[in-house]
Structure formats: structure tokens, C-alpha cells
C-alpha positions in Angstrom: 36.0 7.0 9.3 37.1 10.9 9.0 37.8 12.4 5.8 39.6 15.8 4.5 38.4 17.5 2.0 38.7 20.9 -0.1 35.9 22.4 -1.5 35.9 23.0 -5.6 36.6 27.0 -6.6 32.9 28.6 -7.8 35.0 30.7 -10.1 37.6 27.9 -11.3 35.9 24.9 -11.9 38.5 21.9 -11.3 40.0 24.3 -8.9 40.6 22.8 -5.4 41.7 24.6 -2.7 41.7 26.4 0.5 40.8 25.0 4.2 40.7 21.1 4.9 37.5 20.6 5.9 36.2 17.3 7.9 33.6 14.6 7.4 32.8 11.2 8.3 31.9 8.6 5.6 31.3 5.1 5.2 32.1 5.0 1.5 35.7 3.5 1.1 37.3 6.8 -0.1 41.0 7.3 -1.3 43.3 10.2 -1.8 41.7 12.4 -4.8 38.1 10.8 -5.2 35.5 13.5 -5.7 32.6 13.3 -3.3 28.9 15.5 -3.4 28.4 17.2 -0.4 25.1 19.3 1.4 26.2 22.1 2.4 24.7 25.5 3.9 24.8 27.0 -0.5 23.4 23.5 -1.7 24.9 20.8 -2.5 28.9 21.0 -3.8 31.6 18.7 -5.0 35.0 18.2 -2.8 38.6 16.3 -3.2 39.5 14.1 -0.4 42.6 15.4 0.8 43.1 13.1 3.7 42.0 9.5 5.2 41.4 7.7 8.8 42.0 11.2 10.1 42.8 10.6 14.0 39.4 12.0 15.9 42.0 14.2 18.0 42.8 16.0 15.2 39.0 17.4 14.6 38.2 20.7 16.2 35.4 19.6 18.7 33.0 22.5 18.2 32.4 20.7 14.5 31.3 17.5 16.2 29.2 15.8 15.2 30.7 15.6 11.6 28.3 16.1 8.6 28.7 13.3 6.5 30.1 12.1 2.9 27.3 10.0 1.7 27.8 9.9 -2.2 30.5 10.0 -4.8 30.9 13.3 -7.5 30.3 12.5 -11.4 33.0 12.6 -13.4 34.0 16.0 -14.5 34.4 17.5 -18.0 37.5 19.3 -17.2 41.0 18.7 -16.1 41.5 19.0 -11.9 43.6 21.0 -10.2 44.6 20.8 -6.8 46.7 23.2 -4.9 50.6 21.5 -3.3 49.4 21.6 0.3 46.2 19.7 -0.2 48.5 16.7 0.4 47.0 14.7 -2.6 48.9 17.1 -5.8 48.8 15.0 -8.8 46.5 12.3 -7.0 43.7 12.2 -8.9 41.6 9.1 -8.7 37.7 10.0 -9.2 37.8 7.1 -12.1 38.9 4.5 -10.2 36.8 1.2 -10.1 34.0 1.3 -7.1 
């Protein structure tokens, strides 16, 4: 399945957002879980911003997706996500796996 996500601010921690970003994953993830991801400055935590994201909707030079393979710890700080991440006020990275 393909995923959104925004990356967390390196100068706001709890911060979220900027550009949706796409991955595939075959964790069950939900609206606001907080996921680890490897990217090309190590490894950083995201926000799902979006689910079962149609493949049409995935700019084709990005294909193959990188993938989502493990969920973030739970922070010590309040989240924040910006209004046009399409999750604002969803924030589930506590929910029961």
C-alpha cells in the first residue's frame, strides 16, 4: 500500500510539515502514526499524512518507492502538524499495534 508522509522540522521538533512525500509499507498505518525512515541524512521520523494512495497519483520518476518498514518511538513533546497535511489534530502514534 502507498503512504504520505511529512518529514519532522530539524529545528522544531514535533514540527511537521512541508511536501507529502511517498512510500510503500506493509505495516497497517493510520492517519498520524509516526514512522522511522532511511533517508539520504540518516535515518528520520515522519507523520502519515495519507493512506491507499491511488498509484496514479505518484510521480513515476520516484518509482520504485523506498519503503516504511518500522514504527517511530513515542516522542517527549507535543506534535504539531501543519492544516494542509490533511491529518490536523490526528494524532495517533499511541494507538494499540
Amino acid at each position: 500500500m502507498i503512504f504520505s508522509v511529512k518529514f519532522e522540522s530539524r529545528d522544531l521538533p514535533g514540527t511537521f510539515a512541508g511536501k507529502n512525500y511517498h512510500y510503500e509499507s506493509a505495516l497497517p498505518l493510520v492517519l498520524g502514526d509516526l514512522v522511522k525512515i532511511e533517508t539520504q541524512y540518516g535515518q528520520s521520523v515522519a507523520i502519515v499524512t495519507g493512506v491507499n494512495i491511488p498509484d496514479g497519483n505518484v510521480d513515476a520518476r520516484y518509482q520504485p518507492l523506498k519503503s516504511i518498514k518500522e514504527y517511530a518511538e513515542q516522542p517527549a513533546y507535543p506534535i504539531h502538524s501543519d492544516s494542509s497535511s490533511g491529518c490536523a489534530g490526528v494524532v495517533s502514534p499511541f494507538r494499540n499495534r
